[in-house]
C-alpha positions as CSV (number, residue, x, y, z in Angstrom):
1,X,35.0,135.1,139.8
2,X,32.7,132.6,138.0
3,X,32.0,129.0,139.8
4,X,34.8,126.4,138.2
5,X,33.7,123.1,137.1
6,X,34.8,120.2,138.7
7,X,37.1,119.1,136.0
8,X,38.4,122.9,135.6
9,X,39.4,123.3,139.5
10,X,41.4,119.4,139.3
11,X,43.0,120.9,136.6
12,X,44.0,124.2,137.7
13,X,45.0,122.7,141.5
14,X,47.1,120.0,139.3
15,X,48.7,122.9,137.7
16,X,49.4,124.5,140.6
17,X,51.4,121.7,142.5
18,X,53.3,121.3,139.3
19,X,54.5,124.9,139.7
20,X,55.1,123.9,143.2
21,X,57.1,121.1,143.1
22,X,58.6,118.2,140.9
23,X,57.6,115.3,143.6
24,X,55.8,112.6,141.9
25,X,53.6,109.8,143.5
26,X,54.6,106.5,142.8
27,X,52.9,104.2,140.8
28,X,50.3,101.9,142.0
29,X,51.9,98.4,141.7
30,X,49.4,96.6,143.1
31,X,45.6,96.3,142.6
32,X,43.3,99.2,144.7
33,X,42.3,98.0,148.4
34,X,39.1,95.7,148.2
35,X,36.4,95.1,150.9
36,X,36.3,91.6,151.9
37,X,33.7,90.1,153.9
38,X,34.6,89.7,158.0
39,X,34.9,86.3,158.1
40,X,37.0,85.8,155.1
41,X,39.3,88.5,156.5
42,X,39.6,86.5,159.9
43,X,40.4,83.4,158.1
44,X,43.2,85.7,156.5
45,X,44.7,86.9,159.6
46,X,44.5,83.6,161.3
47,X,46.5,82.0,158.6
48,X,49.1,84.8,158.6
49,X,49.4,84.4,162.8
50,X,50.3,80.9,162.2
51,X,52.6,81.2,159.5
52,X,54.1,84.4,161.4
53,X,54.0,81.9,164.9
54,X,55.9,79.1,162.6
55,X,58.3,81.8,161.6
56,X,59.4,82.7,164.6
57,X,59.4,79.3,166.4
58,X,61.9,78.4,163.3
59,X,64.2,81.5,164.3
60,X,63.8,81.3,168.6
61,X,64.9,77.5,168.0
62,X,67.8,78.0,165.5
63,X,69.4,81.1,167.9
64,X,68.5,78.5,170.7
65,X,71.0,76.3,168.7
66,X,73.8,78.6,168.0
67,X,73.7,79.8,171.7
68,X,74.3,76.3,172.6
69,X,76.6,75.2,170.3
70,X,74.7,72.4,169.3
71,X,75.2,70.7,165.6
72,X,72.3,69.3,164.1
73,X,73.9,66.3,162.4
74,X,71.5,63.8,160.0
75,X,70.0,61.2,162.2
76,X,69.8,56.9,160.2
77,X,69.4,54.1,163.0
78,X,69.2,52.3,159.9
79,X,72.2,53.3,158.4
80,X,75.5,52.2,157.6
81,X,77.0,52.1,161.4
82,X,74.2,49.9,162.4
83,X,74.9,47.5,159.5
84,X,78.8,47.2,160.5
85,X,78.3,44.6,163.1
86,X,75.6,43.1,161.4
87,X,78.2,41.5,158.7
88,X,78.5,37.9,158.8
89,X,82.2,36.7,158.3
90,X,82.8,33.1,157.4
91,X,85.7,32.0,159.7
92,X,87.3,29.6,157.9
């Protein structure tokens, strides 16, 4: 057989998996993979660990909390029971 171009052999192997199947890939949402430089893809992975870290203290302490029955009410030492026996009353 003759050589095939580049472009011809593409085509003809595209062809060929269409007579194959009816699969499709999907398409590419997001932008193609980039090279970054090392130390801007440590600073990256650091920041993910600690928002990952803060994620899963959040969750450990709030099973911690259901485990143990304990209600986390709102907390105001200067609120209105501390003002109760504050009042002045005139006793005449």
């Amino acid at each position: 057989g003759s050589p095939l171009s580049a472009e011809e052999r593409r085509l003809r192997d595209k062809k060929h998996l269409d007579d194959i199947t009816a699969a499709r890939l999907p398409p590419l949402h997001h932008s193609p993979a980039k090279l970054l430089p090392i130390e801007e893809s440590i600073a990256i992975q650091i920041q993910q660990k600690e928002a990952y870290e803060e994620l899963q203290a959040k969750l450990a302490a709030q099973k911690l909390a259901e485990r143990l029955n304990i209600k986390m009410l709102r907390f105001e030492p200067e609120g209105e029971a501390s003002m109760q026996y504050r009042e002045v009353r005139d006793e005449d």
